[in-house]
C-alpha positions as CSV (number, residue, x, y, z in Angstrom):
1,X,98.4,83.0,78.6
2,X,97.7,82.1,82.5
3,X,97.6,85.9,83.3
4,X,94.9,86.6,80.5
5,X,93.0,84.0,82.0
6,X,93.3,85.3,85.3
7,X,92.4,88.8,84.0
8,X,89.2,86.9,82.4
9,X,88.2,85.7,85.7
10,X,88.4,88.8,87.5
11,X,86.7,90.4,85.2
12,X,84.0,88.0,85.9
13,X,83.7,88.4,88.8
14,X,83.5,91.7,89.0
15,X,80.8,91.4,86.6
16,X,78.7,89.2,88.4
17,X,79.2,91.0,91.4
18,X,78.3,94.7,89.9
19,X,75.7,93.8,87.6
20,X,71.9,93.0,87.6
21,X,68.3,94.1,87.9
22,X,66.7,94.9,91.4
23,X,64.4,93.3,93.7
24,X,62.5,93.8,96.7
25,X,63.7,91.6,99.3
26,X,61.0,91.2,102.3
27,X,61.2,93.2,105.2
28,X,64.2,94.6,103.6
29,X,63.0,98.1,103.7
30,X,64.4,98.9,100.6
31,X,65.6,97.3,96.8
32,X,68.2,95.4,96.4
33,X,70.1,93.4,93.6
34,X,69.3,89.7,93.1
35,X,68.6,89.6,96.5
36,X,71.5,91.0,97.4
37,X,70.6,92.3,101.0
38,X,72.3,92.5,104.4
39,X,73.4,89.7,105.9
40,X,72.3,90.3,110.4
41,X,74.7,93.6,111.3
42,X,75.2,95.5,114.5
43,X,74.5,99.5,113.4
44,X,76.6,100.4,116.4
45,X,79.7,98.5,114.8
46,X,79.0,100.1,111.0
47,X,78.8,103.4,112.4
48,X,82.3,103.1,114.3
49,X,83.7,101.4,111.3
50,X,87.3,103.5,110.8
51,X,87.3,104.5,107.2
52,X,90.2,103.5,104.6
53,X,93.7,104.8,105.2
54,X,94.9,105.9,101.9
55,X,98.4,104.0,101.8
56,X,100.8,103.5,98.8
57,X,100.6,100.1,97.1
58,X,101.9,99.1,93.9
59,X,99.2,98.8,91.1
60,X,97.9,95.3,89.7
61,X,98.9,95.2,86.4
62,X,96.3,92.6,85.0
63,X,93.5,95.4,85.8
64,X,94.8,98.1,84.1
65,X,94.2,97.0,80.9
66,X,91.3,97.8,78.5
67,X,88.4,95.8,79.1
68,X,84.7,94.6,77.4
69,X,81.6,94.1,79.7
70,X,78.2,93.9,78.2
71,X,79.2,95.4,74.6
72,X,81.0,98.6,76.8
73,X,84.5,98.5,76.3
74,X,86.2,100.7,79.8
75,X,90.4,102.2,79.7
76,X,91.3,102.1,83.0
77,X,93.8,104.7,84.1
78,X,97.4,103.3,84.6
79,X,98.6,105.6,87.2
80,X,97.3,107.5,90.3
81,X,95.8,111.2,89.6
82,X,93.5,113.5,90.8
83,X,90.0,112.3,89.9
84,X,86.1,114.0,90.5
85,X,83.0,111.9,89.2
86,X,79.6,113.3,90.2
87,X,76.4,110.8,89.3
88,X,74.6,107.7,90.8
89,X,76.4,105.2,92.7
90,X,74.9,101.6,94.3
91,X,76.5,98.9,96.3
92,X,76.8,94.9,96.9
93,X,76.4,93.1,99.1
94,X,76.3,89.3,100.6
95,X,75.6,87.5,97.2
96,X,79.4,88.1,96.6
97,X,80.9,88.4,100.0
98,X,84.1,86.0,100.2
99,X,84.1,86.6,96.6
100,X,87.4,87.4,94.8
101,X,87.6,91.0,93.8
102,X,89.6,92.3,90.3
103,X,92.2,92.8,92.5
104,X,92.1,89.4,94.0
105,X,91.6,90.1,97.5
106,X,87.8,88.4,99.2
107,X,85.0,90.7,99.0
108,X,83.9,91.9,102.5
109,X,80.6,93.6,102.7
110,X,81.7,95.1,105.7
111,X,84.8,96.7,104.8
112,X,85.0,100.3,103.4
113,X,85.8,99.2,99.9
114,X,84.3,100.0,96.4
115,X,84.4,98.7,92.6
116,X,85.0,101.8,90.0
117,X,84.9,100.7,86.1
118,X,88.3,102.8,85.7
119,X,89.9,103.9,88.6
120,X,93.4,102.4,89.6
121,X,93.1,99.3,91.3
122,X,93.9,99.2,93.8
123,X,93.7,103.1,95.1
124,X,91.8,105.3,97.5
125,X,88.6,107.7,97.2
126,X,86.5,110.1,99.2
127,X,82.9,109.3,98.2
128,X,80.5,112.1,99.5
129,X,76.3,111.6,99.4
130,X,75.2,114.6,97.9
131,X,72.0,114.5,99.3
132,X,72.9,114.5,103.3
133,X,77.0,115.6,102.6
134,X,78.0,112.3,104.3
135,X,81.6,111.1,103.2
136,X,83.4,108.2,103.4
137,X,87.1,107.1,102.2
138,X,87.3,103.4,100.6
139,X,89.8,100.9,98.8
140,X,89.1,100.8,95.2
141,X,89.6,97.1,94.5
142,X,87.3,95.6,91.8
143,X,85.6,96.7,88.9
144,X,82.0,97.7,87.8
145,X,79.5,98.8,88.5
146,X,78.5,97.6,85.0
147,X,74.6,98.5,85.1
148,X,74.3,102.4,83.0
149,X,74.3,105.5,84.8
150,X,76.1,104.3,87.6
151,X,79.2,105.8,88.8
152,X,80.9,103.0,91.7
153,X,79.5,100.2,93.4
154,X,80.6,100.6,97.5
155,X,80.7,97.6,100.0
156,X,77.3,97.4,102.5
157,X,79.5,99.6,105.4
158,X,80.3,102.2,103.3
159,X,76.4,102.3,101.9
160,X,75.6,102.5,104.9
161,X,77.6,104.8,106.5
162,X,76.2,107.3,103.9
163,X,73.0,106.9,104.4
164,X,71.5,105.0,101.5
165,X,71.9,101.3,102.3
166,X,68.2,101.2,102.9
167,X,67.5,102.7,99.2
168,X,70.3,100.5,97.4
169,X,71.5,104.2,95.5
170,X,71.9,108.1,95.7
171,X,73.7,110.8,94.1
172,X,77.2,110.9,95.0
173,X,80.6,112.2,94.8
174,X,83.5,110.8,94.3
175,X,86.9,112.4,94.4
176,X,90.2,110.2,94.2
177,X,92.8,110.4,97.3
178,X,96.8,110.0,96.9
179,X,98.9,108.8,99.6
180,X,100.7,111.7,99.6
């Protein structure tokens, strides 16, 4: 029982922290969730920000399981494998940074990390903007986003690094990565 109530949690937060309806936050430039703009950031330290390095890791078992969120029930997959998703993808920011992720580990806007409904936690993806062909490669370690239509929910960094911080969304890519 302690590790469904765990799982529960997690699930939690990852709901709270992918979910939402948008806002303008002034002199923000652009919408963002709840409120859930940057925090002060150097754009010279973003922009030199070293991508993921896709390493092996063993799998957390208490999100592979199927889950419910908002009447949606999501099957994670249980194993690495190739993986393509093309379609809208957002990100979060300091309302849930220091926040535990599915995975357990603290939420840091300003690593390159993501939140996929059904991806492998934790694992490793190329995520491409379609609309300038900027790519990035982040640690998939929390669930959501939960709102429809969107794909993943990235960390601020990797948002911004592709170009669409600013506009809190854009068409993107995103392709799984194995270690190997």
């Amino acid at each position: 029982m302690k590790g469904r109530g765990l799982v529960r949690v997690l699930v939690l937060c990852a709901l709270a922290g992918c979910s939402g309806s948008t806002s303008v936050r002034p002199g923000s430039g652009g919408r963002y969730y709840l409120n859930d703009g940057p925090a002060e950031f150097d754009p010279a330290v973003l922009e030199r920000l070293p991508d993921a390095t896709p390493r092996r890791e063993p799998l957390n078992k208490w999100t592979l399981r199927p889950y419910t969120v908002q009447g949606r029930t999501f099957t994670p997959a249980t194993a690495l494998r190739p993986f393509r998703e093309e379609g809208t993808g957002s990100w979060y920011g300091r309302r849930y940074h220091g926040k535990p992720t599915s995975t357990g580990d603290l939420y840091d806007m300003f690593s390159m990390s993501a939140a996929h409904p059904t991806l492998p936690l934790p694992s490793y993806a190329r995520v491409t903007n379609r609309t300038n062909g900027r790519s990035v490669v982040v640690r998939v370690n929390d669930r959501g986003p939960f709102v429809p239509g969107r794909i993943i929910d990235l960390s601020f960094a990797a948002a911004y690094r592709l170009g669409y911080a600013d506009a809190g969304s854009a068409p993107l890519v995103v392709e799984s990565l194995l270690p190997d």
